[in-house]
py3Dmol code that shows the C-alpha trace and the ligand (Angstrom):
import py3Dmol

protein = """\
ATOM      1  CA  UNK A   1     152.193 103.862 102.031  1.00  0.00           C
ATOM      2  CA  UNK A   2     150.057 106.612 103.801  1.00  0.00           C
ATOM      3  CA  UNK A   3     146.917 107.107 102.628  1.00  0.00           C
ATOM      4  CA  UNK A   4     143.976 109.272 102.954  1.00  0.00           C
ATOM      5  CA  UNK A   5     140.768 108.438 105.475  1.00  0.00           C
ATOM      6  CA  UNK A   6     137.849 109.620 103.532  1.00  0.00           C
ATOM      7  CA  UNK A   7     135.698 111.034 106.271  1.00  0.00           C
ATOM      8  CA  UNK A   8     131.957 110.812 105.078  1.00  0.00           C
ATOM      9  CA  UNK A   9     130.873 111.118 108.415  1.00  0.00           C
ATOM     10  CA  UNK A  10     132.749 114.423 109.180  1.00  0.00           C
ATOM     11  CA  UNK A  11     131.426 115.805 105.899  1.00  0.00           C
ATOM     12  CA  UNK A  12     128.044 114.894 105.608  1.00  0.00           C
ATOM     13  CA  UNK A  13     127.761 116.994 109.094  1.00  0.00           C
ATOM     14  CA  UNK A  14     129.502 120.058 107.353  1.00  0.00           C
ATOM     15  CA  UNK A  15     127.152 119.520 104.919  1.00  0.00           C
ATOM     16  CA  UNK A  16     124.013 119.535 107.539  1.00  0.00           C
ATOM     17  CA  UNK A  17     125.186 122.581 108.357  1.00  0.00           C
ATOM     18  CA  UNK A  18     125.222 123.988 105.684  1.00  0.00           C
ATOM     19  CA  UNK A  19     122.254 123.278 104.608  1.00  0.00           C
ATOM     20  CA  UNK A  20     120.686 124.512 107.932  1.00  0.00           C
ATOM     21  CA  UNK A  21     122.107 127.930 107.144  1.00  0.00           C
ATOM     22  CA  UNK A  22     119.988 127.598 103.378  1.00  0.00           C
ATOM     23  CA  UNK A  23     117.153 126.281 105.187  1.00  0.00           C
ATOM     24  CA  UNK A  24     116.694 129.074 108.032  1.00  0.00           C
ATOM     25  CA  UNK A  25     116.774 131.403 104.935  1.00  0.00           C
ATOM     26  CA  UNK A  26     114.257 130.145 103.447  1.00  0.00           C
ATOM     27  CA  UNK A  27     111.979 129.770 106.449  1.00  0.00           C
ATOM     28  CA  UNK A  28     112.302 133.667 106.533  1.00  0.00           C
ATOM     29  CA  UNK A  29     110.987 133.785 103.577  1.00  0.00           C
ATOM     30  CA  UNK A  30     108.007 131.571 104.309  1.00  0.00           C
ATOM     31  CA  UNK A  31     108.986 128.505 102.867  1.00  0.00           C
ATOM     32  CA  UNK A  32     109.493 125.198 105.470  1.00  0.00           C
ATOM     33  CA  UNK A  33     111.147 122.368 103.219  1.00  0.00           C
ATOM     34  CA  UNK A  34     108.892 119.299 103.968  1.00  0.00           C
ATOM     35  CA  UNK A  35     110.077 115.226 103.418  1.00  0.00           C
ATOM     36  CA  UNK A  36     107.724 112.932 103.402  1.00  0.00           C
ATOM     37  CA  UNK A  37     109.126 109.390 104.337  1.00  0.00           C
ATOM     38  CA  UNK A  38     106.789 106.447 103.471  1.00  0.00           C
ATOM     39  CA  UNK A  39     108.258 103.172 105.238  1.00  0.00           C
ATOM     40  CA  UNK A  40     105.945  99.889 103.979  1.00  0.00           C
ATOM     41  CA  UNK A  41     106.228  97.360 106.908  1.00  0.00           C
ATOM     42  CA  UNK A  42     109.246  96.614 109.303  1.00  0.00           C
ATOM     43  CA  UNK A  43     112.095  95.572 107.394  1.00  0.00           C
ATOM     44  CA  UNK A  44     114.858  96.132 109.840  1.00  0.00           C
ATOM     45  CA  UNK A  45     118.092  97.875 107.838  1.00  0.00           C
ATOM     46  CA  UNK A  46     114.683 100.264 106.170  1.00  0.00           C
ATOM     47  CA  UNK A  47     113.927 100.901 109.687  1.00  0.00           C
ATOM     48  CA  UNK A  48     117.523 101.846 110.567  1.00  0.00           C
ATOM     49  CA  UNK A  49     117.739 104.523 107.223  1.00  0.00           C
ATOM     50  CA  UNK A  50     114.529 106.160 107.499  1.00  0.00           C
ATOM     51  CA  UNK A  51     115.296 107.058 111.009  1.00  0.00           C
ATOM     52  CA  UNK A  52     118.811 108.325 109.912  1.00  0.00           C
ATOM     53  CA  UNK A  53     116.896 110.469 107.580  1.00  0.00           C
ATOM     54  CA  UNK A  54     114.137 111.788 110.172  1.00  0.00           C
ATOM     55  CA  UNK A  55     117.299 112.708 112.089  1.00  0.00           C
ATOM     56  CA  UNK A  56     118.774 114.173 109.676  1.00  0.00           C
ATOM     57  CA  UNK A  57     115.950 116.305 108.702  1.00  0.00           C
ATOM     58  CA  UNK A  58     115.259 117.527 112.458  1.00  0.00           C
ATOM     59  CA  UNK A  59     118.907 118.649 112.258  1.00  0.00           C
ATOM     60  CA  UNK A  60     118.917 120.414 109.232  1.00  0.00           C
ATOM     61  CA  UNK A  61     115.774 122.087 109.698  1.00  0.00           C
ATOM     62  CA  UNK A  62     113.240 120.704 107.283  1.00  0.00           C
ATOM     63  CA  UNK A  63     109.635 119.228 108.466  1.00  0.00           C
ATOM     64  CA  UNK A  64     109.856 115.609 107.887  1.00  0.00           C
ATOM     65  CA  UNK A  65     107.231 112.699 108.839  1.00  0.00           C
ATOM     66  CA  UNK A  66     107.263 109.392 108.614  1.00  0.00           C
ATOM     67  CA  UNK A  67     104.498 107.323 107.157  1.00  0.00           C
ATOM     68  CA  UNK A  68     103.669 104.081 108.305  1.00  0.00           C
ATOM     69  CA  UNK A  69     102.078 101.408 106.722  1.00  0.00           C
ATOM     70  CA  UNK A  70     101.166  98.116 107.077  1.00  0.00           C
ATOM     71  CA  UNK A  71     103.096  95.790 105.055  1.00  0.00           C
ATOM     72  CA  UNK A  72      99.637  94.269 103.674  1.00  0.00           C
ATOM     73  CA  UNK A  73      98.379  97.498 102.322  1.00  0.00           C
ATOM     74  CA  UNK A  74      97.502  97.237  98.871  1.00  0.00           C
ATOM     75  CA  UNK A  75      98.867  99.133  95.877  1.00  0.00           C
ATOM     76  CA  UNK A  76      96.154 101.053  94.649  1.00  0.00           C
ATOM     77  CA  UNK A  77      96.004 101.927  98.338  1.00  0.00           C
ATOM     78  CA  UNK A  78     100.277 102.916  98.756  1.00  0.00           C
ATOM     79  CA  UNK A  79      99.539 104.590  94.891  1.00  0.00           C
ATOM     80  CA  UNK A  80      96.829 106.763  96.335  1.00  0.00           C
ATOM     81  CA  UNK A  81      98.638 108.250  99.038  1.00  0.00           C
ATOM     82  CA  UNK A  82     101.326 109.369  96.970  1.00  0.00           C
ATOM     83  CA  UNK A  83      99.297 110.973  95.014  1.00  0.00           C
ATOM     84  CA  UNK A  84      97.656 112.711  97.471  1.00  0.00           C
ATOM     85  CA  UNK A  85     100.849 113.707  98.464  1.00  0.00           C
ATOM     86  CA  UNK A  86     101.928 114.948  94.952  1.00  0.00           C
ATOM     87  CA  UNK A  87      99.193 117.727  95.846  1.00  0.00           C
ATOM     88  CA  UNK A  88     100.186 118.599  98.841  1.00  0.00           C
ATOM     89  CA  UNK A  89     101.681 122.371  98.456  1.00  0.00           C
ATOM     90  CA  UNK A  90     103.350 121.702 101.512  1.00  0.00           C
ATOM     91  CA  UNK A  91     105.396 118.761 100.941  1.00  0.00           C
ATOM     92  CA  UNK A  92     108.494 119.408  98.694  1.00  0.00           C
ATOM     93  CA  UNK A  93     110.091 115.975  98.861  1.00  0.00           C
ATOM     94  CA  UNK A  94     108.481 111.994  98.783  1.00  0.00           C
ATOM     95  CA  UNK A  95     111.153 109.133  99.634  1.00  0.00           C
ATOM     96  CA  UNK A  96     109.246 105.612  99.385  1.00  0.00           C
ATOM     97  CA  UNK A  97     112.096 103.523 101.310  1.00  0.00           C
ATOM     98  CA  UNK A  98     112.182 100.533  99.207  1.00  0.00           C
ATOM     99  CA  UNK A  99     112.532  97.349  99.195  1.00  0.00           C
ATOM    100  CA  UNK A 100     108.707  97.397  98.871  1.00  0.00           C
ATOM    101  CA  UNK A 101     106.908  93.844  99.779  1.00  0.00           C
ATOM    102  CA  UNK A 102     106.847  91.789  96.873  1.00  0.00           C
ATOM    103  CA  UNK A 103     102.767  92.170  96.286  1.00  0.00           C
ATOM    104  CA  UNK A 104     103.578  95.610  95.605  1.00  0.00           C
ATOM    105  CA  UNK A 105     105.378  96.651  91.986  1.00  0.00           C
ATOM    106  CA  UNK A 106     107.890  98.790  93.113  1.00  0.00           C
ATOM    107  CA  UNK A 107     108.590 100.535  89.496  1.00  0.00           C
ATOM    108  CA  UNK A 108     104.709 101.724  89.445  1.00  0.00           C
ATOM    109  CA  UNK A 109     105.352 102.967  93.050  1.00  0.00           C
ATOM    110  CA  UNK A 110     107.716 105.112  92.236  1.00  0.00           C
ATOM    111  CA  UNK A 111     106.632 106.198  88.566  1.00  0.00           C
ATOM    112  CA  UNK A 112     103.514 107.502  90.579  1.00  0.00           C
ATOM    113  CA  UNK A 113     106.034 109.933  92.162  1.00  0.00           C
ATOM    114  CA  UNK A 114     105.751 113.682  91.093  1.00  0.00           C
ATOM    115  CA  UNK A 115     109.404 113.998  89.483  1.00  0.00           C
ATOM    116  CA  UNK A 116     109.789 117.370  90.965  1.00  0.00           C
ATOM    117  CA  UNK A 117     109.051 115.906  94.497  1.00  0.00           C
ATOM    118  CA  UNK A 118     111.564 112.948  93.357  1.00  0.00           C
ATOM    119  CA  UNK A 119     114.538 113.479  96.036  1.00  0.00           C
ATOM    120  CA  UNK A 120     115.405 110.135  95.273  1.00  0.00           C
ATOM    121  CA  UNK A 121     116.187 110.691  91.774  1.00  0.00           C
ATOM    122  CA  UNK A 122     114.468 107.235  90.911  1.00  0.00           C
ATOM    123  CA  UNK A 123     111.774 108.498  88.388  1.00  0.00           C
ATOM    124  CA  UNK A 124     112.031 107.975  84.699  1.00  0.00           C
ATOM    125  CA  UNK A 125     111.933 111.813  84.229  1.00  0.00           C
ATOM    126  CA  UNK A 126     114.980 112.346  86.545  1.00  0.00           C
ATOM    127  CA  UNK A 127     117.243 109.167  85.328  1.00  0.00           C
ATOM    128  CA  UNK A 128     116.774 109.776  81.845  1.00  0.00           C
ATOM    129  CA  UNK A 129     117.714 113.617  82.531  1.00  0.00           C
ATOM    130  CA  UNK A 130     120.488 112.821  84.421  1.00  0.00           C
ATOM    131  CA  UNK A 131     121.301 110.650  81.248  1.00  0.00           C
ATOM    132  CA  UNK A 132     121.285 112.858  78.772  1.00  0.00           C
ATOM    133  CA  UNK A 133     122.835 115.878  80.939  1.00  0.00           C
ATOM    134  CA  UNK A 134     119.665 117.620  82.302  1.00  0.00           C
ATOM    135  CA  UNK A 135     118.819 119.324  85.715  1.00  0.00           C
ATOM    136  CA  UNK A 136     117.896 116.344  87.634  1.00  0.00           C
ATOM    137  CA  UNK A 137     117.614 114.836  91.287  1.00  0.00           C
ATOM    138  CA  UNK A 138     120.679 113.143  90.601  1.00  0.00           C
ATOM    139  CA  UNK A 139     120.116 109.919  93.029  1.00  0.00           C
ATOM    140  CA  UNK A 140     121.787 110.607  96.635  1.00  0.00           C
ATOM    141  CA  UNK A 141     124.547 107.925  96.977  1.00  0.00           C
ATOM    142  CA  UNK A 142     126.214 108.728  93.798  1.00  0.00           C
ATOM    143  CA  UNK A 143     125.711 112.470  94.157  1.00  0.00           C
ATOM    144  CA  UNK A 144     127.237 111.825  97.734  1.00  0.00           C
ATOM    145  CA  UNK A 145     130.075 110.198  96.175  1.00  0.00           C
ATOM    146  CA  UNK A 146     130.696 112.971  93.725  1.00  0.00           C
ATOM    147  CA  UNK A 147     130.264 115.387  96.469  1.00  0.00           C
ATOM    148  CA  UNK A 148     133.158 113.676  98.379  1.00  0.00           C
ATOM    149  CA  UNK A 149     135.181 113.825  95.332  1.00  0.00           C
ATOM    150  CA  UNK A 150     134.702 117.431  95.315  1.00  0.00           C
ATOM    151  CA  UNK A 151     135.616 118.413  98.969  1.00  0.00           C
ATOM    152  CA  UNK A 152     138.526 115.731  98.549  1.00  0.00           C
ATOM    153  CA  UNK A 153     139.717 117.795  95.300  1.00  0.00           C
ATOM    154  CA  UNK A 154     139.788 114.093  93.768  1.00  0.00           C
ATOM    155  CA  UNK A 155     139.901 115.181  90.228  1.00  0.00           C
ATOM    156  CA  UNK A 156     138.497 112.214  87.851  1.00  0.00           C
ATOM    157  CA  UNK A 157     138.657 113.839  84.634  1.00  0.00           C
ATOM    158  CA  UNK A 158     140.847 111.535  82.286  1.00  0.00           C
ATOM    159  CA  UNK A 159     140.915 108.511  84.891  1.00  0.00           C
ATOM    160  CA  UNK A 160     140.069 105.215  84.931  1.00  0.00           C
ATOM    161  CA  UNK A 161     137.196 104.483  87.076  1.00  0.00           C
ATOM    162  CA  UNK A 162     135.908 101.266  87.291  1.00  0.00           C
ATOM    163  CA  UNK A 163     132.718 100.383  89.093  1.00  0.00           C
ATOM    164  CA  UNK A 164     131.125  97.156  89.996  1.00  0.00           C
ATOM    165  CA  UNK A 165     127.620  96.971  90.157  1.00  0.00           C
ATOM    166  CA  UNK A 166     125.168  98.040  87.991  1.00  0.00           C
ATOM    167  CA  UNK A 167     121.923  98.868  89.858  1.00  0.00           C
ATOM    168  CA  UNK A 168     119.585 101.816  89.262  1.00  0.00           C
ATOM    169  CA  UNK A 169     120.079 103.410  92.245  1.00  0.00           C
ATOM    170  CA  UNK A 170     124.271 103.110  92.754  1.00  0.00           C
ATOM    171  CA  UNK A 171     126.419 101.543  89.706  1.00  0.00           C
ATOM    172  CA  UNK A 172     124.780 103.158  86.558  1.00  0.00           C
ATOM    173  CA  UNK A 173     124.197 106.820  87.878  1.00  0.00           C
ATOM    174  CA  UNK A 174     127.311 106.759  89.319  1.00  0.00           C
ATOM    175  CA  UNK A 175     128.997 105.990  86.104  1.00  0.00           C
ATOM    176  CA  UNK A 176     126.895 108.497  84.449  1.00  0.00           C
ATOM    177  CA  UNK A 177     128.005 111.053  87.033  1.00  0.00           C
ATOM    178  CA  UNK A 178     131.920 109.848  86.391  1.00  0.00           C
ATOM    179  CA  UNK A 179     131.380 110.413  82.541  1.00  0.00           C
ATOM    180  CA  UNK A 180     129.842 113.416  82.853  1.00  0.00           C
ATOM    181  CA  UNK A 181     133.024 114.667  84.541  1.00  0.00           C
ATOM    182  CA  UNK A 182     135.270 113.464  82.638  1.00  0.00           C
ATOM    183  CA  UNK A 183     135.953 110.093  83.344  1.00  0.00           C
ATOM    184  CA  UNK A 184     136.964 106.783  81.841  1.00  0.00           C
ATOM    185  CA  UNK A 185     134.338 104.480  82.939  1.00  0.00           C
ATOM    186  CA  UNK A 186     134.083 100.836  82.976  1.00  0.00           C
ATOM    187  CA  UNK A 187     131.108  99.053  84.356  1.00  0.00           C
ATOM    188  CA  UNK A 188     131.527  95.781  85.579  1.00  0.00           C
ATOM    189  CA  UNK A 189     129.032  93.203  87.595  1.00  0.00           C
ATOM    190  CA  UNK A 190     128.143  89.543  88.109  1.00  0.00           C
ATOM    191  CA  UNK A 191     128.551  88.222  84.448  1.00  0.00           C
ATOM    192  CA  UNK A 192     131.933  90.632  84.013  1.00  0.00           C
ATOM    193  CA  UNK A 193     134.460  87.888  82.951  1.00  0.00           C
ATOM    194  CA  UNK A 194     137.887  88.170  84.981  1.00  0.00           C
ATOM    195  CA  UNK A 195     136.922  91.256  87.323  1.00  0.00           C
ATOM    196  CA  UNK A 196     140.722  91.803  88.760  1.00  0.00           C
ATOM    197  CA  UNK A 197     141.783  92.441  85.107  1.00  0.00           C
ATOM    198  CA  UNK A 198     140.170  95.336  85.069  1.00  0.00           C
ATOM    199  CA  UNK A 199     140.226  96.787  88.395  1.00  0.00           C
ATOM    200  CA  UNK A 200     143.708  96.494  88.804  1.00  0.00           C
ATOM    201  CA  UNK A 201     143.928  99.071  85.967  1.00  0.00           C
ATOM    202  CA  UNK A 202     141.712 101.122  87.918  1.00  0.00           C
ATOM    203  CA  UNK A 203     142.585 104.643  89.154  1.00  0.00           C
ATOM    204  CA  UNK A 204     138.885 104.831  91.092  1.00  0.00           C
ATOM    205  CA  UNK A 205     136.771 101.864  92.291  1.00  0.00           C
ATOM    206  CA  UNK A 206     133.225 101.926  93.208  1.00  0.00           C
ATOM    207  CA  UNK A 207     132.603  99.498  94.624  1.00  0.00           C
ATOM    208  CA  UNK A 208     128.496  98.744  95.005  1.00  0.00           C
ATOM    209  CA  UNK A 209     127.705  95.075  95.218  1.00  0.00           C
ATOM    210  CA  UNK A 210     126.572  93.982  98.589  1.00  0.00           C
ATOM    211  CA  UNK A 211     128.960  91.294  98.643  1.00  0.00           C
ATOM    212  CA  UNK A 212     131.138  91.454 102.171  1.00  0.00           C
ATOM    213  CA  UNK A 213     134.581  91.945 102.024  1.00  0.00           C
ATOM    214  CA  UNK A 214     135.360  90.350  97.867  1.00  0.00           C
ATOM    215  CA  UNK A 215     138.100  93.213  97.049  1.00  0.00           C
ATOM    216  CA  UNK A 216     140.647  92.040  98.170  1.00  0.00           C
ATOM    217  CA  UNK A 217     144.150  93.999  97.972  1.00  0.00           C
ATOM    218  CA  UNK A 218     145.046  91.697  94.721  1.00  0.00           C
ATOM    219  CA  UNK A 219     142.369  93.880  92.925  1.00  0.00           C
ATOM    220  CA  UNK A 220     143.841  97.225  93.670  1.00  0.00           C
ATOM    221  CA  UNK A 221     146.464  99.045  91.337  1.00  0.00           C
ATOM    222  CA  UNK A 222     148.563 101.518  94.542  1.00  0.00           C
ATOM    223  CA  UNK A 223     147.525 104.245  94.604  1.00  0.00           C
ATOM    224  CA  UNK A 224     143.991 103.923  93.720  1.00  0.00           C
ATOM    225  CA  UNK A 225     140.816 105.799  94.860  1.00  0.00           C
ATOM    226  CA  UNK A 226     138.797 102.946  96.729  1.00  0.00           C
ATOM    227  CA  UNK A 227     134.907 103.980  97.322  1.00  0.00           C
ATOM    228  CA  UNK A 228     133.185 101.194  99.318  1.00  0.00           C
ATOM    229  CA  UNK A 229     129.567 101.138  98.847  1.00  0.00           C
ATOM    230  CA  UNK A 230     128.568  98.131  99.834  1.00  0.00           C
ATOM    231  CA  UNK A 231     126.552  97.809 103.454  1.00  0.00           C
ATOM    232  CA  UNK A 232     126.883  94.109 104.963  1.00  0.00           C
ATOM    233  CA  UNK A 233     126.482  92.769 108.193  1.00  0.00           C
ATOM    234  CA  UNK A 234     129.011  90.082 108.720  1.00  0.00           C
ATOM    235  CA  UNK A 235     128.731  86.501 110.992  1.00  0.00           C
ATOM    236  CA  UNK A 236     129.140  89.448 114.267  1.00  0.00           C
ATOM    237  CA  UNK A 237     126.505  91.739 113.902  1.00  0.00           C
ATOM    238  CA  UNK A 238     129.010  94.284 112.232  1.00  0.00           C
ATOM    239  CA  UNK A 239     128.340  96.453 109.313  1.00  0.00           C
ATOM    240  CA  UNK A 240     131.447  95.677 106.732  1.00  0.00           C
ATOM    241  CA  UNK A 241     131.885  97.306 103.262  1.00  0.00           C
ATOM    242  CA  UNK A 242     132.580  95.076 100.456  1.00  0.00           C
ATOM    243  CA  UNK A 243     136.289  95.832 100.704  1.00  0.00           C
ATOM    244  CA  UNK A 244     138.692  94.273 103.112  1.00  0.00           C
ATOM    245  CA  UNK A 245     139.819  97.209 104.169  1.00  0.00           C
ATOM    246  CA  UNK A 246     142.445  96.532 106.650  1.00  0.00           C
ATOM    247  CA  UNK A 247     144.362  94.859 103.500  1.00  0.00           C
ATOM    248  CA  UNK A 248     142.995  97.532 100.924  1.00  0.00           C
ATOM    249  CA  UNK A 249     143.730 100.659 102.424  1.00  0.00           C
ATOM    250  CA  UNK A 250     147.559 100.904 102.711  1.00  0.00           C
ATOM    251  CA  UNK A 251     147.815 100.338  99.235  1.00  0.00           C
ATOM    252  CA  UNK A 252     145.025 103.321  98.606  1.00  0.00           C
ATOM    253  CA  UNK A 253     145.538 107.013  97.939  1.00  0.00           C
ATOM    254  CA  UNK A 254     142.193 107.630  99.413  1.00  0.00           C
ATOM    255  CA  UNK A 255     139.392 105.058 100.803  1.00  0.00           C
ATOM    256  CA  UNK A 256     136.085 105.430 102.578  1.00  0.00           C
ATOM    257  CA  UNK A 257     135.196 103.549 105.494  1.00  0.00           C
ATOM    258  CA  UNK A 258     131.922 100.978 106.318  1.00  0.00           C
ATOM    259  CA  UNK A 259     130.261 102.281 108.021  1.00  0.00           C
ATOM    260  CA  UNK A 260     131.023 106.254 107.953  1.00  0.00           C
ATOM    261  CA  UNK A 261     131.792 106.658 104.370  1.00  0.00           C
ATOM    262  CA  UNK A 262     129.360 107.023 102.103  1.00  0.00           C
ATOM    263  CA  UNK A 263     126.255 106.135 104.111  1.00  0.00           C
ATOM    264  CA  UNK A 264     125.907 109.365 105.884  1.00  0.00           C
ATOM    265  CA  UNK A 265     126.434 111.016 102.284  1.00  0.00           C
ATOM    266  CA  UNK A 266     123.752 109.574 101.068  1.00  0.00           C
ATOM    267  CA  UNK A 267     121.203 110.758 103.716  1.00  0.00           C
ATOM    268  CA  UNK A 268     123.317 114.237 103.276  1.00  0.00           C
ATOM    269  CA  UNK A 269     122.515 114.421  99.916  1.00  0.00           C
ATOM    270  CA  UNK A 270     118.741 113.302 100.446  1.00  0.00           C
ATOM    271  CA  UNK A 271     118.547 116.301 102.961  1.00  0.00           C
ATOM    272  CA  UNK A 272     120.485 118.665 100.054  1.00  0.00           C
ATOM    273  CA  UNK A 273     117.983 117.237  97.369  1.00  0.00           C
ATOM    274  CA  UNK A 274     115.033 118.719  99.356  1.00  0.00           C
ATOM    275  CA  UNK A 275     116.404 121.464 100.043  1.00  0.00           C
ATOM    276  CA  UNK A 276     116.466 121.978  96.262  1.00  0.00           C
ATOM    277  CA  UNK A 277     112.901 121.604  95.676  1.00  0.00           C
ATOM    278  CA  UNK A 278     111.567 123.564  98.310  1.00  0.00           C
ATOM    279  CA  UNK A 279     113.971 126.375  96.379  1.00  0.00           C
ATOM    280  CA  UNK A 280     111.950 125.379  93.250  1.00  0.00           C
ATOM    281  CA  UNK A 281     109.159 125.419  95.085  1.00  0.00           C
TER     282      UNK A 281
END
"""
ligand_1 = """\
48
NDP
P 122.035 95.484 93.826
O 121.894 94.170 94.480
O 120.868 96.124 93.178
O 123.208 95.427 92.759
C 124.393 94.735 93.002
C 125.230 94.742 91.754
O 126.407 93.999 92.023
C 124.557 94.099 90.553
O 124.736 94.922 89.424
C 125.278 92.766 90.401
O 125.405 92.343 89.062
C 126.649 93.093 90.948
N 127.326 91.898 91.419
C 126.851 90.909 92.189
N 127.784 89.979 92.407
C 128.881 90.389 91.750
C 130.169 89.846 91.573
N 130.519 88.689 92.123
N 131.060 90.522 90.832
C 130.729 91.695 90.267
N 129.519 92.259 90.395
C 128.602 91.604 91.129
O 122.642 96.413 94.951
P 122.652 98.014 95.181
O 123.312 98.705 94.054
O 121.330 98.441 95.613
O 123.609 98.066 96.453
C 124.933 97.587 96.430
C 125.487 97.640 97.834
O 125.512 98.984 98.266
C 124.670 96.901 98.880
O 125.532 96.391 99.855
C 123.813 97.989 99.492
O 123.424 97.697 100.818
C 124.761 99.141 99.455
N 124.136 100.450 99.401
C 124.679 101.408 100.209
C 124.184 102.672 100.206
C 124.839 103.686 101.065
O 124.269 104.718 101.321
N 126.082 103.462 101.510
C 123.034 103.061 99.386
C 122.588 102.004 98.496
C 123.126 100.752 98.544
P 124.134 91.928 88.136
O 123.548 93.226 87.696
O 124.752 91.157 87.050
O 123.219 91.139 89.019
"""
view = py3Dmol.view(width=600, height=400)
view.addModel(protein, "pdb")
view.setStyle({"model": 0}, {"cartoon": {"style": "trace"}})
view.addModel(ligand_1, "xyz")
view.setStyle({"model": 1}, {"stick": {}})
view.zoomTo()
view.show()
């Protein structure tokens, strides 16, 4: 069966340019969209996004700068500096790339965040608008999934999507965003009893665990919509998705890629996201 290459790669760049076109607008008008990046010690894959999304930034047009700080610094220390920044007319957007060292409580990092600087989405005030159907930063990988959904004309209203994992920043917004258009959702994760039973009813999979390669083409119904979230690096080096893909895909109406799927929509919808609040501004 042929199936369909989801090409995040292709459209996050459409998307860049886009946004480019938005941002040169508003520069005319006196407004430079500023990103603050805050990057807590070394941790390699952290080092590897934020400089996607300095990249990103340069290309789009908005003034971004990294922070760097010592993994020791304290968190009255890493609280105070977002605040700081929270003032800080000139900086629309604050991204603290987590995982944070474990001396410093992550959840009181980012609750310091001003929600309407939040291009993350991670704040209280933006998850629980996004729950109940309110403008929000909706969180970038899931709004980058929705987004491919969109320019794919992947119409979810009345299917069955089924996604596994159920972290803050992926599986529950995601389902949220599903729901919201019209979805069927069902949320599965570690202590989900019998996974296959209900993916192979699926019509869409998300698939955000972190586990390399465990869909396997028994789990797929054919012609499914197959969204691989998951980032690994396998025994090589290589970045891998958490679906076997070479098996997976025939059987697929549409799949994304690892890596070029919905990585580079995530930083494309991180760039979008601050776009939007220097708008607000
Ligand atoms: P988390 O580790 O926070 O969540 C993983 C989820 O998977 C949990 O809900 C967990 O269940 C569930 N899970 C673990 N094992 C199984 C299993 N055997 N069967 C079913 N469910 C299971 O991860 P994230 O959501 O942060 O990230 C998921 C993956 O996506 C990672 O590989 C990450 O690197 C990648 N990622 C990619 C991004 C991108 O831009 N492409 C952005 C963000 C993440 P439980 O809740 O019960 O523990």
């Amino acid at each position: 069966m042929s199936y369909q290459l989801i090409d995040g790669k292709g459209i996050a760049a459409k998307i860049r340019l886009e946004l480019k076109e938005e941002v040169d607008y508003l520069i005319q008008q006196g407004i430079t969209p500023g990103l603050v990046v805050i990057l807590v010690g070394n941790h390699p894959a952290s080092e590897s996004y934020v400089k996607g999304k300095i990249k990103a930034s340069a290309e789009v047009g908005i003034d971004s700068q990294l922070i760097r700080l010592p993994a020791e610094i304290t968190e009255t220390e890493l609280l105070a500096r977002i605040v700081a920044l929270n003032e800080d007319p000139s900086v629309d957007g604050i991204l603290v790339q987590l995982p944070l060292p474990d001396h410093i409580d992550a959840d009181r990092v980012i609750q310091t965040i001003d929600p309407k600087k939040d291009v993350d989405g991670f704040t209280p005030i933006n998850m629980g608008n996004l729950v109940i159907g309110q403008e929000a930063f909706i969180p970038c990988t899931p709004a980058g999934i929705m987004e491919l959904f969109k320019r794919y004309e992947i119409d979810v209203a009345g299917k069955h999507a089924v996604v596994i994992g159920r972290s803050n920043i992926v599986g529950k917004p995601i389902s949220l965003l599903l729901q919201q258009a019209n979805a069927t959702v069902t949320m599965c994760h570690s202590r989900t009893r019998d996974l296959l039973k209900f993916t192979q009813q699926a019509d869409i999979i998300i698939a955000a665990v972190g586990r390399e390669h465990m869909l396997t083409s028994d789990y797929i119904k054919p012609g499914a919509v197959v969204i691989d979230v998951g980032i690994n690096r396998n025994a090589e080096g290589k970045l891998v998705g958490d679906v076997k893909f070479d098996e997976v895909a025939p059987l697929t109406k549409a799949i994304t890629p690892v890596p070029k799927g919905v990585g580079p929509m995530t930083i494309a919808m991180l760039m979008a996201n601050t776009v939007l609040a220097a708008k607000r501004r």
